[in-house]
ROSE-4610 file (N, C-alpha, C; in Angstrom, 1 decimal, always signed):
// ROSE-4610
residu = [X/X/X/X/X/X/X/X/X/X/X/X/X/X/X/X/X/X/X/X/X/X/X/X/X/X/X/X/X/X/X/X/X/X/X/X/X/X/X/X/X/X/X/X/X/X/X/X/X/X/X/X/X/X/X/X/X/X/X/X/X/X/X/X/X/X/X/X/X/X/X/X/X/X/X/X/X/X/X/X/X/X/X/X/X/X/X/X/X/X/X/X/X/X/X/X/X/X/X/X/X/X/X/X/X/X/X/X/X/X/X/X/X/X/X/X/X/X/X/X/X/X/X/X/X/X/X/X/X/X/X/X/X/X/X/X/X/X/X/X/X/X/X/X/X/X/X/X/X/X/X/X/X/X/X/X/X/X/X/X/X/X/X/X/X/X/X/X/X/X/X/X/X/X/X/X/X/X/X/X/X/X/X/X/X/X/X/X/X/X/X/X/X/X/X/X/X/X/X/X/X/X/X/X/X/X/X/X/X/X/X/X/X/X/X/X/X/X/X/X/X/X/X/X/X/X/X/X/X/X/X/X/X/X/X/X/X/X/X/X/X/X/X/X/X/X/X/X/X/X/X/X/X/X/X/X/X/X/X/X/X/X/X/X/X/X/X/X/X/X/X/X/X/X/X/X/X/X/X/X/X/X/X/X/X/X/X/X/X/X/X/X/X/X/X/X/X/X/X/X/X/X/X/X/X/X/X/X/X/X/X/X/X/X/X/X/X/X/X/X/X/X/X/X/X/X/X/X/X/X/X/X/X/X/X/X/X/X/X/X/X/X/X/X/X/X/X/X/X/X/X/X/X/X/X/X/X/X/X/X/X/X/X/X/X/X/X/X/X/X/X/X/X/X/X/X/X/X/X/X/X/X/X/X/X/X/X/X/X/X/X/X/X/X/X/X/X/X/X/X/X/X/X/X/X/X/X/X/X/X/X/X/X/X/X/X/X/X/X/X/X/X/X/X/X/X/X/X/X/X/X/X/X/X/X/X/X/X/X/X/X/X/X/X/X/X/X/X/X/X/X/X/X/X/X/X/X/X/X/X/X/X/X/X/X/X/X/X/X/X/X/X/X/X/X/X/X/X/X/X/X/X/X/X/X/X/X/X/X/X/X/X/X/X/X/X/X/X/X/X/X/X/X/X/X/X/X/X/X/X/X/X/X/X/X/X/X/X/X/X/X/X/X/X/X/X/X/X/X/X/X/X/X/X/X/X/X/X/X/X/X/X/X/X/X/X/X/X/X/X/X/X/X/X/X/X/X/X/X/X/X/X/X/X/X/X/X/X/X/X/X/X/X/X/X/X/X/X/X/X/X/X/X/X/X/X/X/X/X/X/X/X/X/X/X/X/X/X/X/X/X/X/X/X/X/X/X/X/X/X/X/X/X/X/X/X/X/X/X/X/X/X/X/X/X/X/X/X/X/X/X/X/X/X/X/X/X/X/X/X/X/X/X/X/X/X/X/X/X/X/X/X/X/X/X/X/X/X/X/X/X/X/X/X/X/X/X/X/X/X/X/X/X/X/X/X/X/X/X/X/X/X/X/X/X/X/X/X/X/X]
num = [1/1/1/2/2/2/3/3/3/4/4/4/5/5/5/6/6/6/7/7/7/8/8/8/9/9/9/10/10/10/11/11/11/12/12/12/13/13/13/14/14/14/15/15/15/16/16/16/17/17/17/18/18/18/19/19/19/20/20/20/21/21/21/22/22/22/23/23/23/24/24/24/25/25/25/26/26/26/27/27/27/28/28/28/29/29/29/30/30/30/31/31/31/32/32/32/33/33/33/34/34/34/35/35/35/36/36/36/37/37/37/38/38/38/39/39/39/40/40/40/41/41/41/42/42/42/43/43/43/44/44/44/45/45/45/46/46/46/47/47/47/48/48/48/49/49/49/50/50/50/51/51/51/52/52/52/53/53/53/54/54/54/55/55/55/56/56/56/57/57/57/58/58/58/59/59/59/60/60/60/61/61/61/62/62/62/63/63/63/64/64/64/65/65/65/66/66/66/67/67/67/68/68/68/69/69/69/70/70/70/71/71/71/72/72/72/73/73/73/74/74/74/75/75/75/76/76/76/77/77/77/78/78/78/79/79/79/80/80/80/81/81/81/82/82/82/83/83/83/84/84/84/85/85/85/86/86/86/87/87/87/88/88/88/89/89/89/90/90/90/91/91/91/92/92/92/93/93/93/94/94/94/95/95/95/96/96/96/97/97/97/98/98/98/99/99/99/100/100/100/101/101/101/102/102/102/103/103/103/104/104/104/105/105/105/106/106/106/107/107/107/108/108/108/109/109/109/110/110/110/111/111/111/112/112/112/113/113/113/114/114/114/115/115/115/116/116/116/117/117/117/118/118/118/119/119/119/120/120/120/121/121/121/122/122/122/123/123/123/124/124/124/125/125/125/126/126/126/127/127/127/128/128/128/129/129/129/130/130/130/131/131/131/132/132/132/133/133/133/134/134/134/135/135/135/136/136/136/137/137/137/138/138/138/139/139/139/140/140/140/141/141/141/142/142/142/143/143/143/144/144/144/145/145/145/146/146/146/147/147/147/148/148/148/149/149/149/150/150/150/151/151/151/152/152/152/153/153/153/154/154/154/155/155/155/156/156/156/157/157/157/158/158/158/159/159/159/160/160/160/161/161/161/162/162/162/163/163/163/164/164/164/165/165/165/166/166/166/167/167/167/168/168/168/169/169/169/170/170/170/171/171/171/172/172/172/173/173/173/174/174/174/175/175/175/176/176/176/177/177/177/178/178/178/179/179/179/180/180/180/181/181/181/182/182/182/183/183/183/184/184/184/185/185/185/186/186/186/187/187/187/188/188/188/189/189/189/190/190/190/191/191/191/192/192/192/193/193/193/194/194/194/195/195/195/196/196/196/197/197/197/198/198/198/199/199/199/200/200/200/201/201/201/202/202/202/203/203/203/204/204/204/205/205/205/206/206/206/207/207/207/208/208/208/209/209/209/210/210/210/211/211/211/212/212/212/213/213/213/214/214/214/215/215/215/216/216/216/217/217/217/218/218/218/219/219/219/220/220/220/221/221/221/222/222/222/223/223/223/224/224/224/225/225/225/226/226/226/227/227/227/228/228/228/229/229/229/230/230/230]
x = [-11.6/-10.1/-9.7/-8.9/-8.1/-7.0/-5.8/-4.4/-4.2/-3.8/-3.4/-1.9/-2.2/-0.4/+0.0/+1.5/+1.8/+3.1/+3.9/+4.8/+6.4/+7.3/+8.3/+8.9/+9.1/+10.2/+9.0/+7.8/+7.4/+7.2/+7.0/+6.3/+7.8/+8.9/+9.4/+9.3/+8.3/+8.0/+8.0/+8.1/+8.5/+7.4/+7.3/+6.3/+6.9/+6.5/+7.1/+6.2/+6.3/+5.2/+5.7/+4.9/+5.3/+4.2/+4.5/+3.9/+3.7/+2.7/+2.4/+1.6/+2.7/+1.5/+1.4/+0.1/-0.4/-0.4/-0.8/-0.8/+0.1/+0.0/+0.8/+1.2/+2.6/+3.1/+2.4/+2.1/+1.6/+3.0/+2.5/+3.6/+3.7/+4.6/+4.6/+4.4/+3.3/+3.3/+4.5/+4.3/+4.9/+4.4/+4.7/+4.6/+3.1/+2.4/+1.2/+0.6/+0.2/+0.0/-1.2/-1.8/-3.2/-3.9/-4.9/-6.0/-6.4/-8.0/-9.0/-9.0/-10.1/-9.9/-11.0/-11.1/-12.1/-13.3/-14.1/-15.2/-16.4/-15.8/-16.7/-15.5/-15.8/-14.5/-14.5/-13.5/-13.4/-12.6/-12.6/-11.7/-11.3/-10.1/-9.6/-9.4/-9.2/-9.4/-8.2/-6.9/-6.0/-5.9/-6.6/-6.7/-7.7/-9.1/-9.7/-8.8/-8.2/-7.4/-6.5/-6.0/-4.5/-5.0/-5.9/-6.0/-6.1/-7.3/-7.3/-5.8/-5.2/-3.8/-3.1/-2.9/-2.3/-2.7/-3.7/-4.6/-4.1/-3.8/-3.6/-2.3/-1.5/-0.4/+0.2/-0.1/-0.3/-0.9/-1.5/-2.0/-1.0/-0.4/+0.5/+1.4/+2.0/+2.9/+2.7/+1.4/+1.2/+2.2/+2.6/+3.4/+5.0/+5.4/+6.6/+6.9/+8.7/+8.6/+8.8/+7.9/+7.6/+7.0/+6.1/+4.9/+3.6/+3.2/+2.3/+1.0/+0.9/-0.4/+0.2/-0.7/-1.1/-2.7/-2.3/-3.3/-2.7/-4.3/-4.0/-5.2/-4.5/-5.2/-5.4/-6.4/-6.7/-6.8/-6.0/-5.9/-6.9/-7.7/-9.2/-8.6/-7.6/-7.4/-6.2/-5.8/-4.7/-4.9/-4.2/-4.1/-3.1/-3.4/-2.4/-3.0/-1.6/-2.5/-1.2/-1.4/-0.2/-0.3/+0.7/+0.5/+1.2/+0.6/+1.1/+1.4/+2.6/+2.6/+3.5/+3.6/+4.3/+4.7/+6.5/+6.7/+8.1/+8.1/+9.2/+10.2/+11.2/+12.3/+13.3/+14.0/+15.2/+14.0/+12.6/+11.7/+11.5/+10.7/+10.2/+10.8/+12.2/+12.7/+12.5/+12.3/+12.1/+10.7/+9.6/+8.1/+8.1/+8.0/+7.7/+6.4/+5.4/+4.0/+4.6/+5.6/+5.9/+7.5/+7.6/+8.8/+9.3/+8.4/+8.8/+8.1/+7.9/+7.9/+6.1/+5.8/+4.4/+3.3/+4.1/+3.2/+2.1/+1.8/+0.2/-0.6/-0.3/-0.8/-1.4/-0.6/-0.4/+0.8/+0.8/+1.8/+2.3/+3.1/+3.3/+4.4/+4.3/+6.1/+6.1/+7.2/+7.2/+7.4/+6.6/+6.9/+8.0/+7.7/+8.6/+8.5/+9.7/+9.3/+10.4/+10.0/+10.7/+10.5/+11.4/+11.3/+11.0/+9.9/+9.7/+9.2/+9.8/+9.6/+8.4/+7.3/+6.0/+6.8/+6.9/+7.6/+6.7/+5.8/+4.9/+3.5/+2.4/+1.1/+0.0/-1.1/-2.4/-3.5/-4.9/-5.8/-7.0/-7.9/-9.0/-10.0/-8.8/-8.7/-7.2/-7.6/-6.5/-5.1/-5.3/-4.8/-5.2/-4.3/-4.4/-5.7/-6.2/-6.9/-7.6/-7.1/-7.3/-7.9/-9.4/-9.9/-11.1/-11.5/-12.7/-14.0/-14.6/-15.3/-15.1/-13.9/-13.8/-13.3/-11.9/-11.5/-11.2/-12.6/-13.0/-11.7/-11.3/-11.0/-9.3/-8.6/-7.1/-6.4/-5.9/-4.8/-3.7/-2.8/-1.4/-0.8/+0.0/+0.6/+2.1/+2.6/+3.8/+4.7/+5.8/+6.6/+7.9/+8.3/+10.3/+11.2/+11.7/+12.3/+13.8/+13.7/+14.9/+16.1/+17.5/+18.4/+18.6/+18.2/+18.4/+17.8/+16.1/+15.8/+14.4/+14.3/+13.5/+13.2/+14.0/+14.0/+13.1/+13.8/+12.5/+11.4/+11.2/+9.8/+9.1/+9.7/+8.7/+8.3/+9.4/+9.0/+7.7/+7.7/+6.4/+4.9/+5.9/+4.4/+3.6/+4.8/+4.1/+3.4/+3.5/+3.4/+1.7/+1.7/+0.8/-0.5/-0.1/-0.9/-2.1/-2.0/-2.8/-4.1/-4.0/-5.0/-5.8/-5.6/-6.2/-7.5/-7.1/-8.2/-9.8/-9.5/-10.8/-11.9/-11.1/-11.9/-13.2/-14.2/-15.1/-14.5/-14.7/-14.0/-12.6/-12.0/-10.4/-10.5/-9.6/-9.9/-8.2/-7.1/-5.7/-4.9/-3.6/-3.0/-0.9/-0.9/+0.5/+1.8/+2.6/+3.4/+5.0/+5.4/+6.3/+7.6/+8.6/+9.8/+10.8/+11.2/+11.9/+13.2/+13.6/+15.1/+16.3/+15.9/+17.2/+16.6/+16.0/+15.8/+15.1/+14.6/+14.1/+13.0/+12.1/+10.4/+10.0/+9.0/+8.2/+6.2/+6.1/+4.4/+3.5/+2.4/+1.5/+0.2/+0.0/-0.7/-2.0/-3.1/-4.2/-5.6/-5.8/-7.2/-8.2/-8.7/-10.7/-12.1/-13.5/-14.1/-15.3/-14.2/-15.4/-14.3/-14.1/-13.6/-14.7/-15.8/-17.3/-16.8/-16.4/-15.8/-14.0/-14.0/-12.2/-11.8/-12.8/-12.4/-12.3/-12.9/-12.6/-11.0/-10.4/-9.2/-8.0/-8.4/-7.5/-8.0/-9.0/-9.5/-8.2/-7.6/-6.9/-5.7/-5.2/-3.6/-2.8/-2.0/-0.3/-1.1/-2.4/-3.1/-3.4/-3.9/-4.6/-3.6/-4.1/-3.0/-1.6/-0.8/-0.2/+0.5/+0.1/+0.1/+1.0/+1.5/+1.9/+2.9/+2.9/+3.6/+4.7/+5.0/+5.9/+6.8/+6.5/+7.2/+8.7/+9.0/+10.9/+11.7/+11.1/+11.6/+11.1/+10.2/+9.9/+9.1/+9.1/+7.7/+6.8/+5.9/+4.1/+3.7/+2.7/+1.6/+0.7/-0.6/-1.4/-1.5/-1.9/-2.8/-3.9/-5.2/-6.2/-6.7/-7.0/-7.4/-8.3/-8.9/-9.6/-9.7/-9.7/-9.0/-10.0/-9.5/-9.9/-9.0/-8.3/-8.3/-7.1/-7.6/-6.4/-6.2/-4.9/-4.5/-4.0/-4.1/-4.0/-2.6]
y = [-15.0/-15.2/-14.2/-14.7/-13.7/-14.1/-13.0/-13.5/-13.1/-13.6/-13.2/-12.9/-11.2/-11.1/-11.6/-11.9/-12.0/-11.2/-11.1/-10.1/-10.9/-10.5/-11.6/-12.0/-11.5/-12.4/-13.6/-13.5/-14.7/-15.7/-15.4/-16.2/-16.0/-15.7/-15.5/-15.0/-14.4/-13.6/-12.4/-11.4/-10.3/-9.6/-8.6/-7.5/-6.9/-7.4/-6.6/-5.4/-4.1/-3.3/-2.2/-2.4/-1.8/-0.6/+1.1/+1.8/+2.1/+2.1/+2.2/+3.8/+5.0/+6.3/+5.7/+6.1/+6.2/+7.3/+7.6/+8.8/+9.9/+11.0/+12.1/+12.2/+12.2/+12.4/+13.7/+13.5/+14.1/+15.5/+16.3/+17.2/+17.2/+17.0/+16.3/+17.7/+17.8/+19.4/+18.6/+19.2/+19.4/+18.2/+17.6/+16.1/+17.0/+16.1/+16.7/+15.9/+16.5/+15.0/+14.3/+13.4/+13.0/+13.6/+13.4/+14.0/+13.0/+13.4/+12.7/+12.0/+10.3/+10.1/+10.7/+10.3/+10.9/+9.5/+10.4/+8.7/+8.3/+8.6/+8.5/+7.6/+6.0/+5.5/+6.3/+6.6/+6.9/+5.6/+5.8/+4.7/+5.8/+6.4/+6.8/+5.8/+6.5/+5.7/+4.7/+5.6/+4.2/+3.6/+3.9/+2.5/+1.6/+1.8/+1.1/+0.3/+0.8/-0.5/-0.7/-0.2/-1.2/-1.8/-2.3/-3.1/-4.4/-4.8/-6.1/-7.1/-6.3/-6.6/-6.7/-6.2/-5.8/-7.6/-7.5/-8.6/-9.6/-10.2/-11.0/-11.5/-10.6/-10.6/-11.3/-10.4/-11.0/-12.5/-13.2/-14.1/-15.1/-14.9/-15.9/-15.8/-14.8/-15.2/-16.4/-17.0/-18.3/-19.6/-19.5/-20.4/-20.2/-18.8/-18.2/-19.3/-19.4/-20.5/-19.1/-19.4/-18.8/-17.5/-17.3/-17.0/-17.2/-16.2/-16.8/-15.4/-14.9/-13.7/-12.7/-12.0/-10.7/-9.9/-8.4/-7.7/-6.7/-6.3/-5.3/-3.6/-2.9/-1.6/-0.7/-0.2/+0.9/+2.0/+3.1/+4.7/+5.2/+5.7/+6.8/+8.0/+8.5/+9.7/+10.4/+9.5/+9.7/+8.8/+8.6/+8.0/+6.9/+5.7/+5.1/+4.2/+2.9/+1.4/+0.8/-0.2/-0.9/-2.3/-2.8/-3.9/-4.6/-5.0/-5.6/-7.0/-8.1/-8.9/-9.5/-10.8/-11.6/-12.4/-13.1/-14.2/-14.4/-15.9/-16.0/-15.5/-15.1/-13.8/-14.9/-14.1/-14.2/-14.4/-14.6/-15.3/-14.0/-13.8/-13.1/-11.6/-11.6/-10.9/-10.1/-11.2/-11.5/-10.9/-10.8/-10.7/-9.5/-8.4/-7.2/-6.4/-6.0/-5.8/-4.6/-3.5/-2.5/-3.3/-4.2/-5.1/-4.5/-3.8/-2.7/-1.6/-0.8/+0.6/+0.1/-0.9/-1.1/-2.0/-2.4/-3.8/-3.5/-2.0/-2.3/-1.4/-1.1/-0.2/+0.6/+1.7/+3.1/+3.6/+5.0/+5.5/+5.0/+4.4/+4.0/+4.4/+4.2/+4.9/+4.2/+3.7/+2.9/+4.5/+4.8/+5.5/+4.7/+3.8/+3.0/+1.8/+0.4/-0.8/-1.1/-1.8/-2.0/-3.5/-4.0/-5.0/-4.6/-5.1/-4.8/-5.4/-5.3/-6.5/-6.1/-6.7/-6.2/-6.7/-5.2/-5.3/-5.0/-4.7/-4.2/-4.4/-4.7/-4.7/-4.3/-3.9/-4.3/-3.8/-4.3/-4.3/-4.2/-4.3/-4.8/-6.3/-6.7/-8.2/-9.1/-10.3/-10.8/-11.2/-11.4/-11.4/-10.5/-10.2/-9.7/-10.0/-10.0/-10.7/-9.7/-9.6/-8.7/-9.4/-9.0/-9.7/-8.5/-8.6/-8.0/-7.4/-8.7/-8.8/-8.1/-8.6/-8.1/-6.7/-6.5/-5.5/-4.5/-4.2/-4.1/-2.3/-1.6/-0.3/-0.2/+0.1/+0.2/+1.5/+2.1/+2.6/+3.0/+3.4/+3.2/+4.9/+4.9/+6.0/+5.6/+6.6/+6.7/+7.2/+6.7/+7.7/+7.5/+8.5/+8.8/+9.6/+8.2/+8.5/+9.3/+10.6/+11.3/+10.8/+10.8/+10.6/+9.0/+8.0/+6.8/+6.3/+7.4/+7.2/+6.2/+5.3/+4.2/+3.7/+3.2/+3.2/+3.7/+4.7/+5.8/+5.9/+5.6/+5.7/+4.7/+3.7/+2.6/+2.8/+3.2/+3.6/+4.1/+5.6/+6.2/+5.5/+4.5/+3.8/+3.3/+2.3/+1.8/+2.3/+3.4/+4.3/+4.9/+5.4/+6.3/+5.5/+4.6/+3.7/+3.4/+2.7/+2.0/+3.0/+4.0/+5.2/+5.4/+4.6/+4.7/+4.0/+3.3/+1.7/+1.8/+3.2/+4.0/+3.9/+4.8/+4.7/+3.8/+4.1/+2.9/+3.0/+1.4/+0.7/+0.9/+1.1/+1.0/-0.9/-1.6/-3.4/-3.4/-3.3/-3.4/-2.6/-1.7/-1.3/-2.3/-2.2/-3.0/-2.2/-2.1/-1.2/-2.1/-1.8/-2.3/-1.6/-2.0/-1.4/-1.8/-0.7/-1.1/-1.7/-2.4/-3.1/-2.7/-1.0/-0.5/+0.7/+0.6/+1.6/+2.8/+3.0/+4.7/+4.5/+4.1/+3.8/+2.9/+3.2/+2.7/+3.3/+1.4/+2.2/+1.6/+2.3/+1.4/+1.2/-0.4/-1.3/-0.8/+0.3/+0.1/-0.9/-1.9/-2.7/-1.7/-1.9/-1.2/-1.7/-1.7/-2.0/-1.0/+0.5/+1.1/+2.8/+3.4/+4.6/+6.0/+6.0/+6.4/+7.7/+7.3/+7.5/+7.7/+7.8/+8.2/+9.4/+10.7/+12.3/+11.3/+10.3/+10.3/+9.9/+9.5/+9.1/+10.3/+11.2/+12.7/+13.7/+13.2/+13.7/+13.1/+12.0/+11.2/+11.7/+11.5/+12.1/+11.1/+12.0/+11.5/+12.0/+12.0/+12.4/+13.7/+14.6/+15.9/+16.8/+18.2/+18.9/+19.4/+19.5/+19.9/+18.7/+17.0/+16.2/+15.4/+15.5/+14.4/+13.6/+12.2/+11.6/+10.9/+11.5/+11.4/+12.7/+13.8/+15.1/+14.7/+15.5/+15.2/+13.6/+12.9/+11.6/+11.4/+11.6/+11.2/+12.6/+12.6/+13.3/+12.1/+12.4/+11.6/+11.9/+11.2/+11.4/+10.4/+10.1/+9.3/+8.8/+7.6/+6.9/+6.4/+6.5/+5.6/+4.7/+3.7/+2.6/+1.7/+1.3/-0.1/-1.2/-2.1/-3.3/-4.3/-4.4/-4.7/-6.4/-6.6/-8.3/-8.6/-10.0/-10.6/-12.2/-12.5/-13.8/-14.6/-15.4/-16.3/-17.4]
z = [-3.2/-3.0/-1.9/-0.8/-0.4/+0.2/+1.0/+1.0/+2.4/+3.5/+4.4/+5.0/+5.1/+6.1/+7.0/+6.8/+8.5/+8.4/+9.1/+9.8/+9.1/+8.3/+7.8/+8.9/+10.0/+11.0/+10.9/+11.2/+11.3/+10.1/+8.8/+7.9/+6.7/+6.7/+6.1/+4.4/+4.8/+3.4/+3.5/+2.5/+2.2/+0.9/+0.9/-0.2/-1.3/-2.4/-3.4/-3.5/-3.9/-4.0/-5.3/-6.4/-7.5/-8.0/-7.5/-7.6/-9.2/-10.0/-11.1/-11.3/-12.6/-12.6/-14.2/-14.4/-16.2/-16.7/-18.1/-19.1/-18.4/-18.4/-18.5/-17.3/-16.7/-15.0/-14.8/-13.4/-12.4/-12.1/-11.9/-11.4/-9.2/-9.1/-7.8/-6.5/-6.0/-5.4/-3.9/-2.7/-1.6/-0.5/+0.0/+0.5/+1.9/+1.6/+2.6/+3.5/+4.8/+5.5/+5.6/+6.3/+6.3/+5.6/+4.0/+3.6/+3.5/+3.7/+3.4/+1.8/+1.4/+0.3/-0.3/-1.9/-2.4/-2.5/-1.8/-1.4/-2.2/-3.6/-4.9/-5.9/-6.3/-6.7/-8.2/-8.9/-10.3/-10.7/-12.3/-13.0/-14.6/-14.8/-15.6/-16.9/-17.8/-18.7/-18.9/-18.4/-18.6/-18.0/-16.4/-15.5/-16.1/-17.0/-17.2/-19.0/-19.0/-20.3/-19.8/-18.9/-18.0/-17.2/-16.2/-15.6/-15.8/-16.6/-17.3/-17.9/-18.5/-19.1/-17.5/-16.3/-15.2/-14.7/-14.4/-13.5/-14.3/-15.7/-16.2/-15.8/-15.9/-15.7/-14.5/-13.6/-12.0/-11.9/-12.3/-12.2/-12.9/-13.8/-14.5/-13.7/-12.3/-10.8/-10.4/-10.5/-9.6/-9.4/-10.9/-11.2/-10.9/-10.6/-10.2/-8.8/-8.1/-7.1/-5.8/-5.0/-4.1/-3.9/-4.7/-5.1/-3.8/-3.4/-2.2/-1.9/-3.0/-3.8/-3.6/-4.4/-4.6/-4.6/-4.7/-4.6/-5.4/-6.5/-7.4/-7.0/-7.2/-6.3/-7.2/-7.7/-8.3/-7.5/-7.6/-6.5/-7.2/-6.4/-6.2/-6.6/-6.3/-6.6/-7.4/-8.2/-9.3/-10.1/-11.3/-12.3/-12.4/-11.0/-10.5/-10.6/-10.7/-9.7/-9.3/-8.3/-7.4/-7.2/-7.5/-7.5/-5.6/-4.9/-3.6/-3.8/-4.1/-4.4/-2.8/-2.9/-1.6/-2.2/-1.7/-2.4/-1.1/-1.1/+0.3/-0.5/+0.6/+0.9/-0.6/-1.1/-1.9/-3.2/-3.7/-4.7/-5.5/-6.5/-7.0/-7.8/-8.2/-8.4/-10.0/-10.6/-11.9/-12.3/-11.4/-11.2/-11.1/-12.4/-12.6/-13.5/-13.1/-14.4/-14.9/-14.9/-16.2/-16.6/-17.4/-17.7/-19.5/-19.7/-20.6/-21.1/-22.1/-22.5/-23.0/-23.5/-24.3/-23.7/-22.3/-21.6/-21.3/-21.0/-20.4/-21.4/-22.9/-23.8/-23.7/-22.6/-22.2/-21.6/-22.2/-21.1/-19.6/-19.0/-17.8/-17.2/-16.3/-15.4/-14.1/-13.7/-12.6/-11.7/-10.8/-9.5/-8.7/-8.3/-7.2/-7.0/-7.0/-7.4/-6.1/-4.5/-3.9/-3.1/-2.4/-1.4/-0.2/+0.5/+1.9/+3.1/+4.2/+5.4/+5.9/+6.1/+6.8/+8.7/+9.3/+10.7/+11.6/+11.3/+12.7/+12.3/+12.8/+12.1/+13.7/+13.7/+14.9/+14.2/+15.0/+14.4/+15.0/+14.5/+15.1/+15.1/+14.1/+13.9/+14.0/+14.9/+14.9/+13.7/+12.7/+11.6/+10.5/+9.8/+8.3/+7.0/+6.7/+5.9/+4.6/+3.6/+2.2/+1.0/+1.1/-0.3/-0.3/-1.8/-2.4/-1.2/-0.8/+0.1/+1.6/+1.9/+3.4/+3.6/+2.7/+2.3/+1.0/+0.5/-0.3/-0.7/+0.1/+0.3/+0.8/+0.5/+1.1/+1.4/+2.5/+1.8/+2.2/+1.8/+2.0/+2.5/+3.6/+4.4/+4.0/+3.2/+2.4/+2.9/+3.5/+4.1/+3.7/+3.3/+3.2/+4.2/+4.8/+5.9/+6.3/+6.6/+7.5/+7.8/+6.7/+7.9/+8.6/+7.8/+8.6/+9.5/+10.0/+11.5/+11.1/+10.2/+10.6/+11.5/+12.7/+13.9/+15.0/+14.6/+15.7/+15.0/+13.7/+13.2/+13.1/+14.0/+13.9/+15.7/+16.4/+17.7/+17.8/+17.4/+16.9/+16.6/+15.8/+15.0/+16.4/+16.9/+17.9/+18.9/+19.2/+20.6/+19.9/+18.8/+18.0/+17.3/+16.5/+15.3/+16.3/+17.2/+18.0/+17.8/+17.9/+18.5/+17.1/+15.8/+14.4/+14.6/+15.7/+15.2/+15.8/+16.5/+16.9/+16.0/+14.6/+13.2/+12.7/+13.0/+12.0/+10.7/+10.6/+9.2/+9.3/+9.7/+10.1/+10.3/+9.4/+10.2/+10.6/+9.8/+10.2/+9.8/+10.5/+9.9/+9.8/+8.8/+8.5/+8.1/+8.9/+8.4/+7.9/+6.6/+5.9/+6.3/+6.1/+6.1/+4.8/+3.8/+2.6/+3.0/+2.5/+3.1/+2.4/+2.0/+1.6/+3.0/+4.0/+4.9/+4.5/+3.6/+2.8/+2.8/+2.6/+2.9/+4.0/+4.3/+5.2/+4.9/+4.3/+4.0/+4.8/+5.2/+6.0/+5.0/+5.1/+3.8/+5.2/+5.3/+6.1/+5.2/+5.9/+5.5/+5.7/+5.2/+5.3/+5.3/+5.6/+5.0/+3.7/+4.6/+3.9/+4.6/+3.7/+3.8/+4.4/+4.5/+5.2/+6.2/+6.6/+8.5/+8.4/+7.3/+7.6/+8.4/+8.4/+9.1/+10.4/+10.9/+12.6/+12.5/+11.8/+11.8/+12.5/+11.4/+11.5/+13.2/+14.0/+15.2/+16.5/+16.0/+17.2/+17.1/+18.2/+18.9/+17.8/+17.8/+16.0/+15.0/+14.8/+13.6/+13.0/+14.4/+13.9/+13.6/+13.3/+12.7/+13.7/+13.4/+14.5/+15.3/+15.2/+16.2/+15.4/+13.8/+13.3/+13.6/+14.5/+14.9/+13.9/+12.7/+11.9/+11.9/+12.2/+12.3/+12.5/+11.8/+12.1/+11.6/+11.5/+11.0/+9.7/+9.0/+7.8/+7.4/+5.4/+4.7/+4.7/+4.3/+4.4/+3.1/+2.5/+1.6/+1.6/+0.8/+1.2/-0.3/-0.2/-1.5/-1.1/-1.6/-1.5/-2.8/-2.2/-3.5/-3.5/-4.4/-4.4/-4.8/-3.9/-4.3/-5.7/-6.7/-8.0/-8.4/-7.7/-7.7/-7.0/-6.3/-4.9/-5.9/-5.5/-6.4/-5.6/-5.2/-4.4/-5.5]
């Protein structure tokens, strides 16, 4: 299975993206920029009994009207998972996996449950394309944006992002914009996380260079993609 992005001004669709933490919250240190992921996958124990129940869940979307997939993400390096869902613009509102206190029979906490316009994407492939096989690895560049200045942070993106795709296994980067203006995540494709330190070597990236400075904080997620729903 897999689900291809496209950009909402073009395809009229939009991203639900529902950050999921399990068992005991994380105490949240100081927003950090670019780190490396951890390139050994783990599976916690509540991701391994929440997911199954998660995936199920997700799947019974199909039938939701305007409904057009999902992707479910297990984070490598926290006790997270995320659900990336797509459904045409005004659909899917109703379509939530923590819909109460017992649903996934663990501690759970919604981190962040938002709407968002995929506005900018490039690649090293002409389109988007996220499944098991091709894009077996994800991850997501988290940003909370300064002051209103989205704007200029997409300016940046474009001026900056391009110079990622250097990366072996880098395949797309997609960058979303929340449509209350306060986030902006970049959904990056992968085939293989291997080779990510060349990432942090390129101009916006290394230390000192971050082409987010002054308009947004940053943090990273990394994840693995554990089921796409078509």
């Amino acid at each position: 299975m897999a689900i291809t992005l496209q950009p909402t001004a073009d395809s009229g669709v939009v991203a639900v993206i529902e950050r999921l933490e399990l068992g005991v919250p994380e105490e949240a240190g100081p927003a950090a920029g670019a780190q490396p992921p951890n390139r050994t996958p783990r599976r916690t124990e509540e991701q391994s009994l929440a997911l199954p129940l998660i995936i199920t869940k997700v799947r019974g979307w199909r039938w939701e009207q305007g409904f057009r997939g999902a992707v479910v993400l297990a984070s490598r390096d926290h006790n997270r998972v995320t659900v990336y869902s797509r459904f045409d613009a005004g659909a899917g509102a109703a379509c939530q996996v923590l819909d109460s206190a017992e649903a996934l029979g663990v501690p759970a906490r919604v981190l962040d449950r938002r709407v968002y316009d995929l506005v900018w994407r490039d690649g090293n492939e002409a389109t988007t394309t996220v499944s098991l096989a091709h894009t077996p690895v994800v991850h997501f560049g988290l940003f909370t944006v300064l002051d209103d200045q989205s704007e200029a942070l997409l300016e940046r993106v474009a001026d900056s992002a391009p110079a990622s795709l250097v990366t072996p296994g880098l395949r797309t980067v997609n960058f979303h914009r929340s449509q209350d203006g306060q986030r902006l995540i970049n959904f990056g494709t992968w085939s293989s996380f291997d080779r990510f330190h060349v990432l942090l070597d390129q101009p916006g990236f290394a230390d000192g260079e971050k082409y987010w400075k002054g308009l947004a904080t940053f943090r990273n997620d990394y994840f693995d993609v554990v089921a796409v729903v078509e």
